[in-house]
C-alpha positions, 0 to 999 in steps of 0.5 A: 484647720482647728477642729471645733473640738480642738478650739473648745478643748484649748479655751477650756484648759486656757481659761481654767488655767488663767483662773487657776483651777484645778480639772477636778475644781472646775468639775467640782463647779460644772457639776460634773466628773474630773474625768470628764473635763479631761476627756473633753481637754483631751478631745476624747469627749465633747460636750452637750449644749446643756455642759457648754452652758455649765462649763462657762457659767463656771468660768465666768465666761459666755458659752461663745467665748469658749468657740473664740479664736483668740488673738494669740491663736490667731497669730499663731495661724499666721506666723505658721503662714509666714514660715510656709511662705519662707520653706517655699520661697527658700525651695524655690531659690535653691530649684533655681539655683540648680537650675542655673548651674545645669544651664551653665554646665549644659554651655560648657560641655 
């Protein structure tokens, strides 16, 4: 599961990057400490409600969509839920396998 740090961390450094700002422009626009927006793309930090609304306002965003699970992410959940089923069906064909050859091998000896 994706912690809300995580979610936030990850929207922030993607809707920095798509803006192309530098931790230290977006610092610079938030009002805040270049190292403070690593620590919070870092997930070493989170910040207060009062920073959330700074941040977004200095991407242009609404305070919510830093929380938004995008599409992308959301693929990303389920194409990580298809290769899950995909190593446990495998795993069970090979268990079967086995199992077929011990019952062949138990009517031979």
């Amino acid at each position: 599961m994706t912690s809300i740090r995580k979610l936030f961390a990850t929207n922030l450094k993607s809707f920095r990057s798509e803006l192309g700002f530098t931790q230290s422009r977006l610092a610079e626009l938030a009002d805040t400490a270049t190292h403070y927006i690593a620590m919070i793309e870092g997930c070493k930090s989170f910040p207060s409600p009062e920073m959330i609304e700074k941040l977004a306002a200095a991407l242009g965003k609404d305070s919510t969509d830093l929380f938004a699970i995008t599409p992308v992410q959301q693929n990303w959940k389920e194409a990580v839920l298809v290769d899950i089923e995909n190593l446990i069906a495998n795993r069970l064909n090979k268990i079967r396998k086995n199992q077929n050859t011990t019952d062949i091998t138990d009517t031979f000896s």
